[in-house]
C-alpha positions as CSV (number, residue, x, y, z in Angstrom):
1,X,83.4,91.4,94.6
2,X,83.4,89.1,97.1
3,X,84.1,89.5,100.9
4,X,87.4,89.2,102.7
5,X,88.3,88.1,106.3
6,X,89.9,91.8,107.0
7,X,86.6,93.5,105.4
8,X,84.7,91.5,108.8
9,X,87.4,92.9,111.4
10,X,86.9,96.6,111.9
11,X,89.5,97.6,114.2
12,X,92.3,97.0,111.2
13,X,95.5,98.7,112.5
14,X,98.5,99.9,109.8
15,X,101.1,98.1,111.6
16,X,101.6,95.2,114.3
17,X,99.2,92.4,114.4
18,X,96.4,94.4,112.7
19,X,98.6,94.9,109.8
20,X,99.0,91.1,109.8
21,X,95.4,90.3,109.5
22,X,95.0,92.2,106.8
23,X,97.6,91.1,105.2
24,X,96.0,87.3,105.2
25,X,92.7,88.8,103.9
26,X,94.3,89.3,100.8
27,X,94.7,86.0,98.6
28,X,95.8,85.7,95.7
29,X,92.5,84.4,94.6
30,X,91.3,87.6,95.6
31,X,93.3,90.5,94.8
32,X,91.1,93.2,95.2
33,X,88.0,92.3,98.0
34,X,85.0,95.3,98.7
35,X,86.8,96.5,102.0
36,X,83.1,97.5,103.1
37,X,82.1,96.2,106.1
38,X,79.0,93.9,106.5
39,X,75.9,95.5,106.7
40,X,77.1,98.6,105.0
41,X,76.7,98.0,101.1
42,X,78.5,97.4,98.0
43,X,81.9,99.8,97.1
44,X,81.1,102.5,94.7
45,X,84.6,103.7,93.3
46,X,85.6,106.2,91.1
47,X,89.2,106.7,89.6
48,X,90.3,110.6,88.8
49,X,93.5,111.0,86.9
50,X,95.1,114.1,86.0
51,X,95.4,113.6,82.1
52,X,95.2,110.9,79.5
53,X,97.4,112.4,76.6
54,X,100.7,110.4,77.3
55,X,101.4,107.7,78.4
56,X,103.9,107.4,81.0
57,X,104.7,106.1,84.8
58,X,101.6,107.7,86.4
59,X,99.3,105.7,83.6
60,X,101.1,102.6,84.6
61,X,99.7,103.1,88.0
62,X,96.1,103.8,86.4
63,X,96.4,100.6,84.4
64,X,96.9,98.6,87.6
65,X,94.2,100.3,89.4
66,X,91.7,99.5,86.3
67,X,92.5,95.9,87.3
68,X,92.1,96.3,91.0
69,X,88.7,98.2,90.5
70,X,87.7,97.1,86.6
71,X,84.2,98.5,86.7
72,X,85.0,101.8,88.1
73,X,85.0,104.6,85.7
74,X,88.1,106.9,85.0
75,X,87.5,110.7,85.4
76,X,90.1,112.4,83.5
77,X,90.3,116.4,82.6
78,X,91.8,115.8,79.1
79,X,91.4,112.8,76.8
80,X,93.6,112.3,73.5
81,X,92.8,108.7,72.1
82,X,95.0,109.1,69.5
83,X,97.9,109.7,71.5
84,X,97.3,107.1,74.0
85,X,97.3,104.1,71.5
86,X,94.7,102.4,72.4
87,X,95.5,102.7,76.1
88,X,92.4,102.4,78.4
89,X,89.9,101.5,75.2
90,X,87.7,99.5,76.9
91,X,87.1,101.8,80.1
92,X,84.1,104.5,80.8
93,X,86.1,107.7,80.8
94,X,84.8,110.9,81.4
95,X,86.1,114.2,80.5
96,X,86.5,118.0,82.0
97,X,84.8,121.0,80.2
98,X,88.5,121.2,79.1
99,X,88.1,118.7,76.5
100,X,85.7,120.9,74.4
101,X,88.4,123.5,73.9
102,X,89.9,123.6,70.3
103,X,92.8,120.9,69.7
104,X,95.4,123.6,69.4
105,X,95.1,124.4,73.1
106,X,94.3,121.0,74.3
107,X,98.0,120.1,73.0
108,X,99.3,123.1,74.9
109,X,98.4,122.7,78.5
110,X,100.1,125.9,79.1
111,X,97.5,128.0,77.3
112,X,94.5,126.2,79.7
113,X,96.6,126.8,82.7
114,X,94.1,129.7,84.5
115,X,91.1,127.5,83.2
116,X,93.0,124.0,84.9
117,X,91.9,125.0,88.6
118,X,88.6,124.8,87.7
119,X,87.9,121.7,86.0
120,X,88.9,118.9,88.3
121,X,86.2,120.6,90.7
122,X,83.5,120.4,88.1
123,X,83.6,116.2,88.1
124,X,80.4,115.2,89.9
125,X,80.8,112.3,92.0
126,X,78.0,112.5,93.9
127,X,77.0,107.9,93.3
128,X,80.1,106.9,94.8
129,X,81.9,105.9,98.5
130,X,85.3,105.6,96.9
131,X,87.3,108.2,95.0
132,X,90.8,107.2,94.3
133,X,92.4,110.3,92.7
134,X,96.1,109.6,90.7
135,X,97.5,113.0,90.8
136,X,101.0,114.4,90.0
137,X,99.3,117.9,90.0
138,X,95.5,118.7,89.7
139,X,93.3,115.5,90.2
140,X,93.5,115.6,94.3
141,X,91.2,119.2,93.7
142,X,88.6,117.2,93.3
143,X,85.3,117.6,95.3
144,X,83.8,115.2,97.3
145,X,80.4,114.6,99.0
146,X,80.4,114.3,103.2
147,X,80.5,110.9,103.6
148,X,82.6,109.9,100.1
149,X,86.2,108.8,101.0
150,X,88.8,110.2,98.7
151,X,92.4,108.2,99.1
152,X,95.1,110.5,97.0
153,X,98.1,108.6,95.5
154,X,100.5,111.2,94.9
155,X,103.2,110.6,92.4
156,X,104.7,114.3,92.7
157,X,103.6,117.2,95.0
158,X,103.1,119.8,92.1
159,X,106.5,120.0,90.4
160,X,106.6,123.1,88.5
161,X,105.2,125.4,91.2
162,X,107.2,124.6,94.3
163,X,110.8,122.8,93.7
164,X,111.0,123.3,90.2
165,X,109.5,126.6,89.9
166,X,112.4,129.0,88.8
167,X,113.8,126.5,86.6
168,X,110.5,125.9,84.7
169,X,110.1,129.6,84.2
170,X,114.0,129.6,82.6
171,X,113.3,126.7,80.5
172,X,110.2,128.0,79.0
173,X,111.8,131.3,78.0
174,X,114.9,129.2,76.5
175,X,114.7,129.7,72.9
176,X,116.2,125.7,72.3
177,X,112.6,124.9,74.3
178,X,110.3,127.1,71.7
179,X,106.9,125.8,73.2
180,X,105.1,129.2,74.6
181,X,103.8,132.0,73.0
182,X,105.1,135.7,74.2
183,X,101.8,135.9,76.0
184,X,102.3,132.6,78.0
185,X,105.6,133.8,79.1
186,X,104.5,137.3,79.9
187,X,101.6,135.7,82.4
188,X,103.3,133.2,83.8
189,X,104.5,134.2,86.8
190,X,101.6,135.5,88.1
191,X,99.9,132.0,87.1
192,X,101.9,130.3,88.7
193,X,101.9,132.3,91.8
194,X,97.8,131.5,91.7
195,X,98.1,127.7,90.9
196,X,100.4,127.1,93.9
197,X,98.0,128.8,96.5
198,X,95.4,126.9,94.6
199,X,97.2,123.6,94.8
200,X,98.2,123.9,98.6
201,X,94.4,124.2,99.2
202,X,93.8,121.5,97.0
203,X,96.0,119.4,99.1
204,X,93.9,119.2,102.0
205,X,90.9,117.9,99.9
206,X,91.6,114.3,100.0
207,X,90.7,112.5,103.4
208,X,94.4,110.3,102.9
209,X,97.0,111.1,101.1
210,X,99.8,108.5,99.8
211,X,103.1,108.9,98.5
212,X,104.7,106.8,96.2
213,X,108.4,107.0,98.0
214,X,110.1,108.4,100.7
215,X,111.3,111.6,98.7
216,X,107.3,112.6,97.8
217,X,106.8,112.0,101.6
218,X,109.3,114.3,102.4
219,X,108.2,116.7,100.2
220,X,104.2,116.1,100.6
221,X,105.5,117.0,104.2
222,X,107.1,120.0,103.0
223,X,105.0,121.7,100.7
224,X,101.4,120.5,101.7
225,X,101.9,119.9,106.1
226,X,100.5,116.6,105.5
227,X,101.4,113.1,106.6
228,X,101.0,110.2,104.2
229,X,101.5,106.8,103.9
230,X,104.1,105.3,101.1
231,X,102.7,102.5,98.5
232,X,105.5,102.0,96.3
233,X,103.8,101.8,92.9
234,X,103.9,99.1,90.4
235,X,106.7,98.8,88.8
236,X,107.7,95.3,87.9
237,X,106.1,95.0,84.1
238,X,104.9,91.6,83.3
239,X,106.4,87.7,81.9
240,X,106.6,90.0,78.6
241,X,110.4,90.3,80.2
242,X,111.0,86.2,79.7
243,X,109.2,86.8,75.9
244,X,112.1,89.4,75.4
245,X,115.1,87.6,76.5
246,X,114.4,84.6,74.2
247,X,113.4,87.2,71.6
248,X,117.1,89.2,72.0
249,X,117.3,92.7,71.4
250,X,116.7,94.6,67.9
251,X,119.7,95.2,66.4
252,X,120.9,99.0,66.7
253,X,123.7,99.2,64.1
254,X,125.9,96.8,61.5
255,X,128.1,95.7,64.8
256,X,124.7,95.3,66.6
257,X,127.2,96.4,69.8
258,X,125.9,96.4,73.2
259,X,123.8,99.6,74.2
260,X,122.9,102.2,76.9
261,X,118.8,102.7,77.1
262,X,116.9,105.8,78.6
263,X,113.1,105.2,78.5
264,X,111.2,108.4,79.3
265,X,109.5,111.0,78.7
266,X,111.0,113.9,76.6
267,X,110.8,116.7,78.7
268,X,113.3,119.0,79.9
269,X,113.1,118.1,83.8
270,X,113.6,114.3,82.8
271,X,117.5,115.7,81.3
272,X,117.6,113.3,78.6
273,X,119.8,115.8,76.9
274,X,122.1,115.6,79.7
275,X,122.9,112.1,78.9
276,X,122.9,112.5,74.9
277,X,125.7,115.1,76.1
278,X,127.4,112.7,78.0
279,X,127.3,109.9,75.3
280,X,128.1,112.0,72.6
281,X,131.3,112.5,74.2
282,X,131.7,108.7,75.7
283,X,131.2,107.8,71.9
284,X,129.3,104.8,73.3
285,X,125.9,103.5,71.8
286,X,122.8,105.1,73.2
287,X,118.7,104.4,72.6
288,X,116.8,106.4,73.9
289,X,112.7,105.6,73.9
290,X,109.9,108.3,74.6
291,X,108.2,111.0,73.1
292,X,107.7,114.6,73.9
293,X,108.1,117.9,73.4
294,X,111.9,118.0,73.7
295,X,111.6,115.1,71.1
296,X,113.1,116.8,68.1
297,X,115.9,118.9,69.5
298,X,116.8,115.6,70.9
299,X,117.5,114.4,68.1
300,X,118.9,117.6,66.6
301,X,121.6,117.2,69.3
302,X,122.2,113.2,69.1
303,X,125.5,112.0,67.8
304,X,125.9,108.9,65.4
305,X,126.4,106.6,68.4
306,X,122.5,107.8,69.7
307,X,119.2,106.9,68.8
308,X,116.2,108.7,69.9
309,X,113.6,106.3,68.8
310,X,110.5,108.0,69.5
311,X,107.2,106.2,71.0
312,X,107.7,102.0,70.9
313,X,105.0,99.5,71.4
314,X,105.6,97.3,74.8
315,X,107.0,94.5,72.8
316,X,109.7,96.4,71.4
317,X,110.4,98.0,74.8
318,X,110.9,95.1,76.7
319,X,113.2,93.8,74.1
320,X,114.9,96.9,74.4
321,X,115.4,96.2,78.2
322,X,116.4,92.6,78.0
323,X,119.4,93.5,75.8
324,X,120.3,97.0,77.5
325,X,124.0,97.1,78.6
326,X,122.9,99.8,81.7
327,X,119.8,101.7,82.3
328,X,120.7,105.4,82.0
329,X,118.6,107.8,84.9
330,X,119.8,111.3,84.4
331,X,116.8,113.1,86.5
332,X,115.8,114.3,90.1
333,X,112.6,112.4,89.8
334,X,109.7,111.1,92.6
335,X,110.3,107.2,92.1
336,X,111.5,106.3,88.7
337,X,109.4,103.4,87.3
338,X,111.6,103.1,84.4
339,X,114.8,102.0,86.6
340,X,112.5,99.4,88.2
341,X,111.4,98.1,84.9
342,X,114.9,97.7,83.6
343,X,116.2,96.0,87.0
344,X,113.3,93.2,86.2
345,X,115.5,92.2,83.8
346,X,118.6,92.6,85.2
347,X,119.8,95.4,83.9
348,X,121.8,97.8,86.0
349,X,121.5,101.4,86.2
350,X,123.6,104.4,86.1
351,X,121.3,107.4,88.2
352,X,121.4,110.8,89.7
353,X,122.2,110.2,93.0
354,X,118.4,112.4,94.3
355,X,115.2,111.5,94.5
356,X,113.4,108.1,94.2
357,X,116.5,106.9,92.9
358,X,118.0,106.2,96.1
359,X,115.7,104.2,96.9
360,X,115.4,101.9,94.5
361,X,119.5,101.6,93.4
362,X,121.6,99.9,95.7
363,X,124.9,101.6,94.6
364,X,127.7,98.8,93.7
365,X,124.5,95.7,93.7
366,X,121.8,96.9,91.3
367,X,123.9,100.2,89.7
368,X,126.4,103.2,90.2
369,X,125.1,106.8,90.9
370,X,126.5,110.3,89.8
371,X,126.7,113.4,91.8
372,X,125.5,116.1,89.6
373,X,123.7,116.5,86.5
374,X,126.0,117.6,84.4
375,X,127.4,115.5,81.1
376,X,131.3,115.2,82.9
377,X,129.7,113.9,85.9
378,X,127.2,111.5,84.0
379,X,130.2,110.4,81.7
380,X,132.2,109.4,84.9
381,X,129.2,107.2,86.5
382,X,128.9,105.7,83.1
383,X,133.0,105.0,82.9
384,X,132.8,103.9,86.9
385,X,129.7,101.4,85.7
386,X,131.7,99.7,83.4
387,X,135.0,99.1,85.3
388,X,132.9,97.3,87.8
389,X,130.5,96.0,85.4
390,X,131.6,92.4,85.8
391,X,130.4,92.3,89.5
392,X,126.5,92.7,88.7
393,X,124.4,90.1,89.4
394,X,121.3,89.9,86.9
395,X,119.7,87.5,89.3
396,X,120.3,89.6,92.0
397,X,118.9,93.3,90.4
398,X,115.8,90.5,89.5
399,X,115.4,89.9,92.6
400,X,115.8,93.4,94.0
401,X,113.3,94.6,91.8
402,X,110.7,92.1,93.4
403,X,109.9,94.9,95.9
404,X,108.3,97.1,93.7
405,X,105.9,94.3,92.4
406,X,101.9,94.3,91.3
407,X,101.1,92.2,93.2
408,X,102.8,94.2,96.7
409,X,101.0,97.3,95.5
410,X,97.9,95.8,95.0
411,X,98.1,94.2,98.5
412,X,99.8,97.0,100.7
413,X,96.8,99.7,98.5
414,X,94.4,97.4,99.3
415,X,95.5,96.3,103.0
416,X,95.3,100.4,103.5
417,X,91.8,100.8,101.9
418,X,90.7,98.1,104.6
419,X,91.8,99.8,107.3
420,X,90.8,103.7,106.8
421,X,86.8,102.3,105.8
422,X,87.1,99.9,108.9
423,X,88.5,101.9,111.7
C-alpha cells in the first residue's frame, strides 16, 4: 500500500485543522493508504466478524472492509458457505472451535450459547498491528497482544442481553416462534445473566470503539461506559441502482400494481409481521425480501396482497428497489442499511419513529414515521405516506442518501485509523 501525506504527520487531530489534513491524505486514487508512520513498518491487519451464516447489514460492512484491507484475512466464529452464496469466496477465513460442532447446533446458535464466550478469545492474532473487529455481539472479546491496536466498529451493543432482554426471553417461549428446545428455555435466564457480565467485560477489550449512529453511541454509553466515535457505515449500494431503473421492476401480479418493499432479515425483533399485519388490513401490495427463522410463519400469516419472497440475488433486489412505491421500516433498529439502500433510489420510507431511523429519514423530505409498533399505527404512517406522496422528491431522497456513501466511510474509517496510530 502506498504512503499518504497524513501517514507522515503524526500529530493528526479528529477535528479542526488536523481533521482537514487528513482528510486531503485520502485520494481517491488511494482509498485505503498504510496509516503507519515512516520508519515503523508495513500494516498487518486482521478483520474479526461475529458470524458468516447470513448475510445481512453487518456483512455489507465486511464486504467494504475486504476492499479497504483486501489481503487481510477474516476471522469469523462460524462459517456456513452454503448459506452465504458465495459471499466472501475468495477471502482467507478462519474459523472458531465452534465450527467443528455438528451442523444441527451450528444452525442453532442458541444451543452454543455457554460455549460462544469462549471462542472469539481462542483466535490467535499474535502477526498483526491491526485488528478491526465487526461486532454486533461477540467479536470485540477478542484478545489482543500489548502493542496490537484493535479498533471496534459496533453495529449494536449486545441486543438480546441489555434492551431487548425480556422481550427475547418472551419471544422464544412463544409457541408461533417454535425455535428452542425445553432445555434452552429452561437455562436461559441464567445464560443470559452470564453473557451480559461477560460482554460488559468484553467491551473494554478493544483500544477504540466506533458506533455506527448516534443511537449505538447512546447506548454504547449506556451499557458499556465508553465513549466512541460514529462512522456511519456504508450504505449507498452500487451503479447496480441505474442497471435497475432501466431494467423496471419484476412484475408482482396480473395488474403488475405498484408495491410496498421490506428487505430484511426474518427475525422477530426486525417486526416484519407487524407490517404483514398492517398490509393485510391496508389490502395494499406488499414484497417482502429476506430469510430467516420467522420465514415460514411469515408467510403462513401473509394475505393475497403480500409476498414474502425469501432470499433474492442483488440483481433482483435492486430491481425490487427501483420500482418500490415506499420502503416499509417497522423496527427499533441501530442504523437501518436497508432504508439507505432504498433512498439511493429514491424511494421513500415509511419507519418507526426509534432508533437509527431518525437519523437517516427526514420526516415529510425522504419519508413519514409512525409512533408505535403496532399494525393501526403502521397502517396510519402508510395512509399519511400516500396522501403526501406527491411531494417526494426522488432526486432529493438520492441526494440525501449520499451521506451514507462508500466512499465517506472508507474516508472518515480511514481518516480515524490515521489518527489513533499517529498521535
Amino acid at each position: 500500500m502506498q504512503k499518504s501525506q497524513a501517514q507522515q504527520n503524526k500529530s493528526l487531530l479528529p477535528m479542526g485543522e488536523g481533521a482537514r489534513r487528513a482528510d486531503e491524505g485520502v485520494s481517491n486514487n488511494n482509498p485505503h493508504p498504510n496509516p503507519l508512520p515512516e520508519g515503523e513498518g508495513e500494516l498487518r491487519i486482521a478483520l474479526v466478524h461475529d458470524f458468516l451464516t447470513q448475510y445481512g447489514g453487518a456483512e455489507k460492512v465486511l464486504e467494504v472492509l475486504c476492499e479497504m484491507f483486501p489481503e487481510a484475512p477474516i476471522y469469523t466464529l462460524l462459517h456456513d458457505q452454503e448459506r452465504m452464496k458465495g459471499k466472501f469466496k475468495d477471502k482467507e477465513i478462519h474459523t472458531s472451535f465452534l465450527q467443528k460442532f455438528p451442523k444441527f447446533m451450528r444452525k442453532r446458535h442458541g444451543l452454543l450459547l455457554p460455549f460462544i464466550p469462549t471462542a472469539p478469545e481462542t483466535f490467535d492474532l499474535r502477526e498483526f498491528n491491526l485488528v478491526i473487529s465487526s461486532s454486533g455481539a461477540w467479536s470485540k472479546g477478542i484478545v489482543t497482544k500489548l502493542n496490537t491496536i484493535h479498533i471496534a466498529y459496533l453495529h449494536s451493543p449486545m441486543r438480546y442481553v441489555w434492551d431487548y432482554n425480556e422481550r427475547y426471553i418472551r419471544e422464544i417461549q412463544s409457541s408461533k416462534f417454535k425455535v428452542q428446545s425445553k432445555l434452552e428455555i429452561f437455562f436461559i435466564r441464567p445464560i443470559l445473566n452470564y453473557i451480559r457480565i461477560w460482554d460488559r467485560q468484553a467491551a473494554d477489550r478493544p483500544d477504540y470503539l466506533i458506533a455506527n449512529s448516534k443511537y449505538t453511541q447512546e447506548r454504547i454509553r449506556k451499557y458499556y461506559r465508553r465513549e466512541s466515535k460514529i462512522i456511519y457505515p456504508p450504505a449507498t449500494p452500487s451503479l447496480r441502482s441505474d442497471v435497475a431503473r432501466r431494467a423496471g421492476p419484476p412484475a408482482i401480479n396480473a395488474q403488475n400494481d405498484k408495491y410496498f418493499l421490506i428487505v430484511s432479515r426474518l427475525i422477530p425483533y426486525k417486526k416484519v409481521d407487524l407490517a404483514i399485519e398492517a398490509f393485510n388490513k391496508l389490502e395494499l401490495p406488499l414484497v417482502v425480501i429476506g430469510e430467516g427463522r420467522q420465514e415460514k410463519y411469515l408467510r403462513k400469516i401473509a394475505g393475497e396482497n403480500v409476498k414474502v419472497l425469501g432470499w433474492q440475488n442483488d440483481d433482483k433486489i435492486s430491481r425490487y428497489y427501483a420500482g418500490a412505491r415506499a420502503f416499509i421500516f417497522p423496527a427499533e433498529d441501530d442504523f437501518g442499511i436497508t432504508m439507505v439502500e432504498a433512498m439511493s433510489y429514491g424511494v421513500p420510507i415509511v419507519a418507526y419513529k426509534k432508533g437509527g431511523a431518525m437519523e437517516v429519514v427526514q420526516e415529510g423530505v425522504t419519508g413519514e414515521f409512525f409512533g408505535a409498533q403496532t399494525p393501526e399505527v403502521l397502517a396510519d404512517g402508510v395512509r399519511k405516506f400516500i396522501k403526501n406522496e406527491e411531494k417526494y422528491d426522488k432526486e432529493v431522497i438520492r441526494q440525501r442518501a449520499e451521506k451514507f456513501s462508500k466512499e465517506k466511510f472508507k474516508n472518515e474509517l480511514i481518516k480515524y485509523i490515521n489518527y489513533i496510530i499517529n498521535k
